[in-house]
N, CA, C and O atoms as a printed pandas DataFrame, in Angstrom:
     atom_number atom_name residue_name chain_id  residue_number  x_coord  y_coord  z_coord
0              1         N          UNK        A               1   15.740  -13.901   20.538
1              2        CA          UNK        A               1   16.532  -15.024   20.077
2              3         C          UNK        A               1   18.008  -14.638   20.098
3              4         O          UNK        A               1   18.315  -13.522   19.677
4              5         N          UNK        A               2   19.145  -15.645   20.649
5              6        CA          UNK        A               2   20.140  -15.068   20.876
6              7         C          UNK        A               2   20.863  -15.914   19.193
7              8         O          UNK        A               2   20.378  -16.866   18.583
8              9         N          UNK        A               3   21.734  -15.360   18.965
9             10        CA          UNK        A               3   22.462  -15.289   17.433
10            11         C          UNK        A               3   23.295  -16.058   17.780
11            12         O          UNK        A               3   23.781  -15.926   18.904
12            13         N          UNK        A               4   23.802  -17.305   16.753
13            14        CA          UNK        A               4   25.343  -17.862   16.621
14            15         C          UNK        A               4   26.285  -17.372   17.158
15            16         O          UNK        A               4   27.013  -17.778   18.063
16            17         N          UNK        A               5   26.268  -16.488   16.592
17            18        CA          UNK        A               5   28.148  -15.182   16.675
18            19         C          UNK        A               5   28.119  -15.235   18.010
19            20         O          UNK        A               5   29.036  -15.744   18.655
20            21         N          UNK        A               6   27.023  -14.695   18.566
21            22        CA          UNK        A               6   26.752  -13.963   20.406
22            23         C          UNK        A               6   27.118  -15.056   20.577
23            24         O          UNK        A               6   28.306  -15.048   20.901
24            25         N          UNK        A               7   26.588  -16.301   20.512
25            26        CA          UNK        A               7   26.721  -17.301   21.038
26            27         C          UNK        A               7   28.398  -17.842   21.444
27            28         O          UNK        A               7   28.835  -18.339   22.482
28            29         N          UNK        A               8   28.942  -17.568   20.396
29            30        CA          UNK        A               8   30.471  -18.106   19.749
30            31         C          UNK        A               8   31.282  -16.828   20.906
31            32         O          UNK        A               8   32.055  -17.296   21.742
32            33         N          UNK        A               9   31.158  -15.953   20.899
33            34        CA          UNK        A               9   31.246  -14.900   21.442
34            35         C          UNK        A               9   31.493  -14.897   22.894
35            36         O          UNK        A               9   32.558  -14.880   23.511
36            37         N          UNK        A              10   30.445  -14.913   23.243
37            38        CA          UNK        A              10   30.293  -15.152   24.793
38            39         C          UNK        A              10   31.367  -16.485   25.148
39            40         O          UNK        A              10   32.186  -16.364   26.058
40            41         N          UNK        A              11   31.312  -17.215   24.681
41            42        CA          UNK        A              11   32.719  -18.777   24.443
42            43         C          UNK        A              11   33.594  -17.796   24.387
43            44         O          UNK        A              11   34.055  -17.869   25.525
44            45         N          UNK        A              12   34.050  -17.088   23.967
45            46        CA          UNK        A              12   35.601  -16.855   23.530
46            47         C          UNK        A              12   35.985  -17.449   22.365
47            48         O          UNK        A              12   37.098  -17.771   21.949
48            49         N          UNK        A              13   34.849  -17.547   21.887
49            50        CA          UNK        A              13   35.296  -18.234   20.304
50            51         C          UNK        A              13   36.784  -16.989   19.970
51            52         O          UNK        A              13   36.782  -15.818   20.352
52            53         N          UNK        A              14   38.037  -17.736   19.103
53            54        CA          UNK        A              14   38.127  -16.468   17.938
54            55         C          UNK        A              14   38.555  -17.140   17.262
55            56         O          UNK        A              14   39.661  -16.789   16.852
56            57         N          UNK        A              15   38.054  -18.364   16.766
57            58        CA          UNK        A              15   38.230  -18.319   14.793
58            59         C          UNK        A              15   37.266  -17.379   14.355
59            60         O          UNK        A              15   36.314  -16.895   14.967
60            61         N          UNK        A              16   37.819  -17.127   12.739
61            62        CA          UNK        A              16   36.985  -16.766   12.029
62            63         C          UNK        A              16   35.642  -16.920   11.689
63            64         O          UNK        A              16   35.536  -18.079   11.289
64            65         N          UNK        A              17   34.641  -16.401   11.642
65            66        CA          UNK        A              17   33.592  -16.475   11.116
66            67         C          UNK        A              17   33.098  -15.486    9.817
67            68         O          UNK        A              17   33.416  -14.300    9.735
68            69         N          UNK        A              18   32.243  -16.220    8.801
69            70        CA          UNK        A              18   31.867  -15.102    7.778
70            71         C          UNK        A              18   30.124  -15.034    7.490
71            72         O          UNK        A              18   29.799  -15.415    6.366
72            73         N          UNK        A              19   29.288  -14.700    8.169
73            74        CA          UNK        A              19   27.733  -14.602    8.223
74            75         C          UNK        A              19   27.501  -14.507    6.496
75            76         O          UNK        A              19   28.242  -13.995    5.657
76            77         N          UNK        A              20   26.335  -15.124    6.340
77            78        CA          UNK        A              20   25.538  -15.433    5.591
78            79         C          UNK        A              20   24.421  -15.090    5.739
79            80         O          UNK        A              20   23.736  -15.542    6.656
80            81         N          UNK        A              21   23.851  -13.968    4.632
81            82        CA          UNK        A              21   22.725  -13.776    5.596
82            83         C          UNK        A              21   21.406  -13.246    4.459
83            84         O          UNK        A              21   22.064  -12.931    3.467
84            85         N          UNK        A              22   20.251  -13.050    4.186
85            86        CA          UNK        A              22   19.682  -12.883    2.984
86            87         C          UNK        A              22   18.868  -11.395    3.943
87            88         O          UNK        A              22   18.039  -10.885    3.190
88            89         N          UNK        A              23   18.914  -10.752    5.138
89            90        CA          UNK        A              23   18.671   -9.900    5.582
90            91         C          UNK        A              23   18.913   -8.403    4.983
91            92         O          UNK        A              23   20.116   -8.165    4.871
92            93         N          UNK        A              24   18.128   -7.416    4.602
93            94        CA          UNK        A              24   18.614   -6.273    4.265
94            95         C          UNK        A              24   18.089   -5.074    5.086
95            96         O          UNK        A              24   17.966   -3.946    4.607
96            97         N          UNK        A              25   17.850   -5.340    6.113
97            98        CA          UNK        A              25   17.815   -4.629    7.536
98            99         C          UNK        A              25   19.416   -3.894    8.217
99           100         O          UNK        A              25   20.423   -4.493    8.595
100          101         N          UNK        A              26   19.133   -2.398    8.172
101          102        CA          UNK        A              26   20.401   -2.104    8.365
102          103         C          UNK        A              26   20.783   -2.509   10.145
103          104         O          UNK        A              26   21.868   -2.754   10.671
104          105         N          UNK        A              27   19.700   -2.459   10.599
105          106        CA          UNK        A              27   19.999   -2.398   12.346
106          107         C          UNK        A              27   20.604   -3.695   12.449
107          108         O          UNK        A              27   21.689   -3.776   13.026
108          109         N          UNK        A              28   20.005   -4.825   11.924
109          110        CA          UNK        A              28   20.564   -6.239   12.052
110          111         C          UNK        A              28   21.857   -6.090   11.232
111          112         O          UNK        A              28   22.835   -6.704   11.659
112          113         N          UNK        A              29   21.969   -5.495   10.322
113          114        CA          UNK        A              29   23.726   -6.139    9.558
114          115         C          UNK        A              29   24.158   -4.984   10.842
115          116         O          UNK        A              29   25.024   -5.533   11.523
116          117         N          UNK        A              30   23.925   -3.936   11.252
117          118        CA          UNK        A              30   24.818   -3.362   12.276
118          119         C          UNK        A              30   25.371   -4.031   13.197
119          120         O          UNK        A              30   26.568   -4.272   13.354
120          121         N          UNK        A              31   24.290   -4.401   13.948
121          122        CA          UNK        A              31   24.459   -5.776   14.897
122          123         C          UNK        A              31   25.183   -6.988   14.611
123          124         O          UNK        A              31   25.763   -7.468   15.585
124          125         N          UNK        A              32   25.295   -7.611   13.503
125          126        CA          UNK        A              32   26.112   -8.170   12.888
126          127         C          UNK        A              32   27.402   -7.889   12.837
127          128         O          UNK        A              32   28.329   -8.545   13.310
128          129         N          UNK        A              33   27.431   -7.006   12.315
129          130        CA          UNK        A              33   29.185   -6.299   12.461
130          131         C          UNK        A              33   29.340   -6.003   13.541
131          132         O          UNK        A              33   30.426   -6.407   13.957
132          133         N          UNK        A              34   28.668   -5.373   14.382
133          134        CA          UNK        A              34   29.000   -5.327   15.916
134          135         C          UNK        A              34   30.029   -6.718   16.713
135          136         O          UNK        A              34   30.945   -6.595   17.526
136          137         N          UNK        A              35   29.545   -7.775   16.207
137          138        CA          UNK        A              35   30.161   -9.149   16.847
138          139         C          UNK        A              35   31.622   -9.389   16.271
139          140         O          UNK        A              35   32.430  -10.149   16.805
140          141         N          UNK        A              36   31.870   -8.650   15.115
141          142        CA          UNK        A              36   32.837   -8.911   14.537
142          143         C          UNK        A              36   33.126   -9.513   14.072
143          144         O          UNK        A              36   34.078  -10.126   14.556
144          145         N          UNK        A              37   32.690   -9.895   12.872
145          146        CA          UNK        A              37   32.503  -11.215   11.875
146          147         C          UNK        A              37   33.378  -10.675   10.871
147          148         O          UNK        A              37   33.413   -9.477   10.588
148          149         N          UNK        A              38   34.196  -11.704   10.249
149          150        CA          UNK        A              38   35.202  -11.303    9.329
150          151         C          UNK        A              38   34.481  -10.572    8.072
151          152         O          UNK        A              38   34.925   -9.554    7.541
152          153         N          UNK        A              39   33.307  -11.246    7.685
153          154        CA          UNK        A              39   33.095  -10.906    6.369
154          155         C          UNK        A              39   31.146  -10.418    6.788
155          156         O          UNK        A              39   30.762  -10.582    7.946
156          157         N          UNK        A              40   30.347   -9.965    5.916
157          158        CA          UNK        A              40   28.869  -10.066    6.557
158          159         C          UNK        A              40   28.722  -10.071    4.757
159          160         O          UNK        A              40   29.021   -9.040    4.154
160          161         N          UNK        A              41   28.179  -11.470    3.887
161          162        CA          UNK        A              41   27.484  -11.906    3.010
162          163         C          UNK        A              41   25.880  -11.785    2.791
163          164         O          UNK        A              41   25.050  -12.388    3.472
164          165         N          UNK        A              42   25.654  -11.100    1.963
165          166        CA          UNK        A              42   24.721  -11.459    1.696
166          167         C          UNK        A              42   23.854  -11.549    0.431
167          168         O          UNK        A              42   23.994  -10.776   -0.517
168          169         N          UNK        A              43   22.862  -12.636    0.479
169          170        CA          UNK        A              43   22.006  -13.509   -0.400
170          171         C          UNK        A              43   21.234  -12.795   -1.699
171          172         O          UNK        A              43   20.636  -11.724   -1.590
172          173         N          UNK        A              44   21.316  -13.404   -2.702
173          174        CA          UNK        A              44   21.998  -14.595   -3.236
174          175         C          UNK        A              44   23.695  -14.142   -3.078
175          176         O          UNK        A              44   24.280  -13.060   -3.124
176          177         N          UNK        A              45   24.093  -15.431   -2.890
177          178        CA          UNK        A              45   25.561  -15.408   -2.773
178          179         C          UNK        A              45   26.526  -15.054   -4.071
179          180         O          UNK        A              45   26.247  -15.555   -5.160
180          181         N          UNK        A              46   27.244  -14.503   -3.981
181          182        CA          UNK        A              46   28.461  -13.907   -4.924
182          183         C          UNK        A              46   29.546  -15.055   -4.757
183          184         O          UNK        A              46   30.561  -14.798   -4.110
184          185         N          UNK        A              47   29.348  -16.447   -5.378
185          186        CA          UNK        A              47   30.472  -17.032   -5.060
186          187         C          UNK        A              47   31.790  -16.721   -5.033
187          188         O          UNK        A              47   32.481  -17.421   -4.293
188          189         N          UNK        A              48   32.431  -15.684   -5.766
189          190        CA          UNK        A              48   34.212  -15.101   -5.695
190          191         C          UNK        A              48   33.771  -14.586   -4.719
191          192         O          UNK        A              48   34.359  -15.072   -3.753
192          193         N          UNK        A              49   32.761  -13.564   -4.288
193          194        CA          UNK        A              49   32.975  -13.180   -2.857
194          195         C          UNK        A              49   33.393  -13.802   -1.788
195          196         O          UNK        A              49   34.282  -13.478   -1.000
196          197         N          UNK        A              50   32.639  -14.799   -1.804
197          198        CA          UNK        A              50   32.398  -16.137   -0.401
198          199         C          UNK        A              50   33.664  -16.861   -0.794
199          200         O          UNK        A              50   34.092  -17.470    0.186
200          201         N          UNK        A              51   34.378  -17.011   -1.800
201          202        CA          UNK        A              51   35.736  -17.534   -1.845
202          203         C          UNK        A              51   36.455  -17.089   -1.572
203          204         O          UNK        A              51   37.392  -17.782   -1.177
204          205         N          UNK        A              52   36.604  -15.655   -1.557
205          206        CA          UNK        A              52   37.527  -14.569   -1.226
206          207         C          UNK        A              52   38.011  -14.455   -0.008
207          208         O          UNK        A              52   39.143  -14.226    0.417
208          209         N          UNK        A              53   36.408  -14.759    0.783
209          210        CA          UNK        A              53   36.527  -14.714    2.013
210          211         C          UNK        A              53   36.637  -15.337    2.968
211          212         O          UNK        A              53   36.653  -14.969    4.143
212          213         N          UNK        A              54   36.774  -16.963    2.245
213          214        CA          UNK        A              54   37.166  -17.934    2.987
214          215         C          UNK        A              54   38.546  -17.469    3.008
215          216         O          UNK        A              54   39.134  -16.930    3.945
216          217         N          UNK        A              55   39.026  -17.783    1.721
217          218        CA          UNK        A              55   40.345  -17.314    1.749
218          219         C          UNK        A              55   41.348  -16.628    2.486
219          220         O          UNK        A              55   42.442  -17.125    2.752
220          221         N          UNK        A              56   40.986  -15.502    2.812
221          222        CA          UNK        A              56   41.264  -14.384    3.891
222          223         C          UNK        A              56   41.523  -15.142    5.398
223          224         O          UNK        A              56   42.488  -15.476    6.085
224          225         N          UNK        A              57   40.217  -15.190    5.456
225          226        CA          UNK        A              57   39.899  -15.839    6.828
226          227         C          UNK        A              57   40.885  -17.681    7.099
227          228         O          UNK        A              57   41.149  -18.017    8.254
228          229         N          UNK        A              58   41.195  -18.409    6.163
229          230        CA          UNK        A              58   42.180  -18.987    6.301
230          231         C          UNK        A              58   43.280  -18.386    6.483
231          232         O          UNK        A              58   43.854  -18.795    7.492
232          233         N          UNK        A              59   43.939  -17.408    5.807
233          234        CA          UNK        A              59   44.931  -17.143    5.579
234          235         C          UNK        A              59   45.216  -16.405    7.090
235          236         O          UNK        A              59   46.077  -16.922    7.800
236          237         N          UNK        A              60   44.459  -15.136    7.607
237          238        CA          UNK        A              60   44.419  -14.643    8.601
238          239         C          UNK        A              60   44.374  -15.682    9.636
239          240         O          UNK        A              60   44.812  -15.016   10.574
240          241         N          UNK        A              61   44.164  -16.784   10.098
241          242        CA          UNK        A              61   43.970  -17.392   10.589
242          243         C          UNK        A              61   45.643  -18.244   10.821
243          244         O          UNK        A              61   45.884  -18.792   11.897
244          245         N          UNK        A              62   46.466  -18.243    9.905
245          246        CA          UNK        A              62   48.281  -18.638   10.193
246          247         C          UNK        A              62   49.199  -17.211   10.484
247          248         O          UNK        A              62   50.415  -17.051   10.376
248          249         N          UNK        A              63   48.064  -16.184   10.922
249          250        CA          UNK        A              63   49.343  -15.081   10.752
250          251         C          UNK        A              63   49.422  -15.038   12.608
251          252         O          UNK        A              63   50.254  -14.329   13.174
């Protein structure tokens, strides 16, 4: 199965992205960070986290 990110990726996406993910598999969050995702969340959610990191990722996003 090919992943969002890869997906976004292969496009030339580069906004930000921040994965969500309830996975605690280290090979997959590796892979995950591999794509380069601003933030890699995971479940249950830490809402100040996930705010934090919108945050960022807006902000990074006017520099």
């Amino acid at each position: 199965m090919r992943s969002p990110l890869r997906q976004l990726r292969q496009r030339e996406y580069t906004g930000g992205v921040i994965i969500v993910t309830g996975s605690h598999d280290e090979d997959t969050l590796d892979e995950a960070w591999a794509l380069g995702p601003q933030e890699v969340i995971g479940k249950p959610i830490d809402l100040e986290r996930l705010l934090t990191s919108i945050q960022l990722v807006l902000v990074c996003r006017e520099c």
